[in-house]
N, C-alpha and C positions, 0 to 999 in steps of 0.2 A: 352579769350583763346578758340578756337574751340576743339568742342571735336572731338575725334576721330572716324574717321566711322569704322563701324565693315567690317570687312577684308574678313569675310565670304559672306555677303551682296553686296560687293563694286565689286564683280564679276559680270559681264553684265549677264551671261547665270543663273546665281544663284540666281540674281534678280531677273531675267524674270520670273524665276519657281516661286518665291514666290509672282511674284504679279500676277500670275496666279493663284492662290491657296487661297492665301488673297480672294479672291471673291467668291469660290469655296465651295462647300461641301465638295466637292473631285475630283480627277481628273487620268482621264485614263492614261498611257507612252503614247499613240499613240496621244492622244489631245496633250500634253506637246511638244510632240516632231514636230508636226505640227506647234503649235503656235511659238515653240523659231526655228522653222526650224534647228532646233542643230540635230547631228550624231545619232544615237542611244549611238553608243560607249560615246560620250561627257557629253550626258546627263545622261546617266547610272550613271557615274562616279559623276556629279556633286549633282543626285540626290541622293548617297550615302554622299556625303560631308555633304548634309543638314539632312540629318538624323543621320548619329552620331552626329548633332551636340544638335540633340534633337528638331531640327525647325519644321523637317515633318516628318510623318508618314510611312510607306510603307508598302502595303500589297501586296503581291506575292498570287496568286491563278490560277484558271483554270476558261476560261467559256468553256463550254462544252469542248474541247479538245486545246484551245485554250489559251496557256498563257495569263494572265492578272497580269498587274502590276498598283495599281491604288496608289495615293497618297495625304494626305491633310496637311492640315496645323493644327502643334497644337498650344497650349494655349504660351508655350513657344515661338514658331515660330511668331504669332503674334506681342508677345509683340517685339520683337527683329527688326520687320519690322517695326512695328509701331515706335520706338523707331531711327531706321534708316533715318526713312522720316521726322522725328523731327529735326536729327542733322544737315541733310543734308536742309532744309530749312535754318536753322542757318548759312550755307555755303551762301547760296542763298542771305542772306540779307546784306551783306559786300557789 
């Protein structure tokens, strides 16, 4: 029986942030939003999905006058990726 993939992960734009971040120390909105070329509005939204869900981080601040919004991947967020790329290989070898 396959297992099931996590529903939060199995989203193209939600993956993308996380295996951006999976590599990452941390990472700026403006890189994020470059690399997945997603809206502001899209990725705002998705990058809040992953953090209630406990995956990532989010710190809101200023550089000099300048919004900043950077974000990383926690210990939870890991596992849950690493655990994603586990299942979905198992999909792979059918």
């Amino acid at each position: 029986m396959l297992k099931k993939l996590d529903p939060l992960l199995h989203s193209e734009l939600r993956l993308a942030i996380m295996s951006l971040l999976i590599s990452v120390e941390k990472a700026e909105f403006t890189y994020l939003k470059e690399q997945t070329e997603a809206t502001s509005g899209n990725l705002s939204v998705q990058i809040t999905k992953l953090e209630d869900a406990g995956y990532i981080f989010v710190k809101k601040g200023f550089k000099g006058k300048i919004p900043q919004t950077t974000c990383n991947i926690t210990k939870k967020g890991v596992e849950a990726f690493e655990k994603y790329v586990k299942d979905l290989k198992e999909y792979l070898k059918l």
